[in-house]
N, C-alpha and C positions, 0 to 999 in steps of 0.2 A: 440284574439291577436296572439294567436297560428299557426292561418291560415297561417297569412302572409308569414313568414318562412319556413314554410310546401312547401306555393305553390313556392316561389324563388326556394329553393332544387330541387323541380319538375323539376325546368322550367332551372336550370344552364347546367346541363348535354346536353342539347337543344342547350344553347347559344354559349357551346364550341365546340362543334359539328359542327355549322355552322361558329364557326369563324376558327377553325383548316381548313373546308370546302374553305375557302376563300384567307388562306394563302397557302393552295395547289394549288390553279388555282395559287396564283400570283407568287410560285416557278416556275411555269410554264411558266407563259405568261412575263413576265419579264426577264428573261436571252434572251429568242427568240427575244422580240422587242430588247433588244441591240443589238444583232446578225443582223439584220433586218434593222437597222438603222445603225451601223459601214458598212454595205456593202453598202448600197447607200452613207453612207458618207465617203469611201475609194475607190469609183467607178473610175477607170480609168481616169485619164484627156486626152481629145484630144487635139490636135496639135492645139495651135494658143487660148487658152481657157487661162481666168489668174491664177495664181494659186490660191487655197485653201490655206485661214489663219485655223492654229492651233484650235484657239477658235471659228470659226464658224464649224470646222468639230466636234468639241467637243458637240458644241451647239446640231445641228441636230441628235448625237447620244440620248443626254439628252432627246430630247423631244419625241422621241419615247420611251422612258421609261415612261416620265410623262401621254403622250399618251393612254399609258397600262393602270397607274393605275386609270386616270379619268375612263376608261370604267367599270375598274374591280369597281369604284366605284358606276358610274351610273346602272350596270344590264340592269334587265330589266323595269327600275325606270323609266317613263315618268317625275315624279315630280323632283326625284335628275337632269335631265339630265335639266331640264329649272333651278332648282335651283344652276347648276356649271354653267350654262349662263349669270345668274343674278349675282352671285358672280366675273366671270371673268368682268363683265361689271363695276362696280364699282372699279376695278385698274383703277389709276390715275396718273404716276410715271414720274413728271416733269423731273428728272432731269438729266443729263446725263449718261450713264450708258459705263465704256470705252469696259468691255469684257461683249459679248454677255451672258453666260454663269451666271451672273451676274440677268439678266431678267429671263432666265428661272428655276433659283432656287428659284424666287420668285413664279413663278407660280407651283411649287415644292411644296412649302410650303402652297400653297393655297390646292392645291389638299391632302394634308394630313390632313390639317382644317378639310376641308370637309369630308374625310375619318372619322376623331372624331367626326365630328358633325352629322353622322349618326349611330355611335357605331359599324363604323368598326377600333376596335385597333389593332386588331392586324395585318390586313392590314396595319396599319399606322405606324406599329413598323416595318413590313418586309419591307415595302416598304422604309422606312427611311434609316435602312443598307442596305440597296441593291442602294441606289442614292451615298449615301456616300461612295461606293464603287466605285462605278461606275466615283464618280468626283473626288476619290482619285486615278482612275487608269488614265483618260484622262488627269488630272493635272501632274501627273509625268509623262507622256510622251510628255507634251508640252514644246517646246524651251525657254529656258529663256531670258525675257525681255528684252530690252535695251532701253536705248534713246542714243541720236546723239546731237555732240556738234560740234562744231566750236571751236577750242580753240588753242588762240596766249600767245604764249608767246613772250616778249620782256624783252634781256638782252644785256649788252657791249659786250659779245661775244659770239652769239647763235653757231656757230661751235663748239667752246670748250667745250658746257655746253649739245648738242644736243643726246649724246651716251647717257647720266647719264641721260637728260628727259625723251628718250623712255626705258630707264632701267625700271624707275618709273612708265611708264604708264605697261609696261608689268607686273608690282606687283602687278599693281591693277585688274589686267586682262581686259585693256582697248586695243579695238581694233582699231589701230592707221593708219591713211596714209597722209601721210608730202604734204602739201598740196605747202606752198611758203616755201621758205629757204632764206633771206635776210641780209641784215649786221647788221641789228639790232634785226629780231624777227624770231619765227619758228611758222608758222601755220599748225595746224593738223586738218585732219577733222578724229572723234576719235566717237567710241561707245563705251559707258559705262553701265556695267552690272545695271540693275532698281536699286537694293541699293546700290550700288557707289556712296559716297559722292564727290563732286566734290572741296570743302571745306579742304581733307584729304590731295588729288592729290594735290591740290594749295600749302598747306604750307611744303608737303616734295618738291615737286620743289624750292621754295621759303627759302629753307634750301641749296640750294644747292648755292648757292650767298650770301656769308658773308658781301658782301660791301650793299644789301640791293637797289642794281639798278636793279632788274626782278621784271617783273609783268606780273601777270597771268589773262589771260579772258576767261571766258567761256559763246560760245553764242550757246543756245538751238534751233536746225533745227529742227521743226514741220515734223513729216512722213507725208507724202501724202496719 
């Protein structure tokens, strides 16, 4: 019963050997593919080309990382490299997914399974902070969200009421442009920061009319 012990002892000094071995290639090879991938994902736009969204240039940096660490997982493994095949083939993920970035941390997270499931931890540990870095650095540099309304208001006197409206949408840091200006109503077509309630803006407008004749509508324009 002695053995056992004996030969683990033997054989740890081995195991850390090769895993410290494994987390130095991936200090390595991982800063570069981001490197690697931010250059072809900040490549110059020519003339006449549409522009680049935030989260697909985010995306394409990600996946050069993920990139890295399938190979640093594969080696020179003929078996792991059909068994991340077989694993990518069994994703099934119906359901709408709105920011890219979104799919490739699942495939993130596939590839660090994998990584545990063949007793590279500590692979699985650098490469975990170093994504998480990586999606806490390209998420603060991305523009914050908005969606886009339509929204009437109708009061007895939209002139007199029209300064103190867009007072209120400036509070809410909503970006406004007076669309019709009529004797009964004021339409804006207006964007609103992603967690702007639209609920808030209604009833401080709706405070501004004691007599209880405004009302407020907001109708949500689909981005193209």
């Amino acid at each position: 019963m002695d053995e056992l012990p004996s030969a683990l002892t033997r054989y740890i000094p081995d195991i850390l050997e090769a895993h410290a071995a494994m987390i130095l290639r991936a200090v390595l090879a991982l800063p570069i593919a981001t490197a690697m991938g931010a250059l072809l994902a900040f490549r110059p736009r020519r003339r006449g080309t549409p522009p680049r969204s935030a989260p697909v240039i985010q995306t394409q940096i990600i996946l050069a990382v993920v990139g890295a660490v399938v190979m640093l997982i594969v080696g020179a493994s003929l078996a792991r490299a059909f068994g991340i095949v077989g694993a990518a083939n069994l994703i099934r993920y119906r359901a709408k997914i709105d920011d890219p970035k979104d799919a490739v941390v699942m495939l993130s997270t596939l590839s660090l399974g994998l990584a545990c499931g063949v007793e590279l931890y500590g692979l699985a540990a650098f490469a975990t902070l170093f994504l998480l870095g990586v999606l806490w650095v390209v998420e603060s540099l991305e523009p914050e969200r908005t969606k886009t309304f339509e929204l009437k208001v109708t009061t007895g006197d939209p002139t007199s009421m029209r300064s103190d409206i867009e007072a209120i949408l400036r509070r809410y840091h909503i970006t406004y442009e007076l669309r019709t200006a009529g004797t009964k109503d004021l339409v804006y077509e207006s964007e609103l920061p992603i967690d702007t309630r639209t609920d808030r803006v209604s009833n401080a407008i709706l405070l501004l009319d004691s007599g209880h004749e405004t009302e407020v509508v907001w109708e949500e324009k689909k981005k193209k």
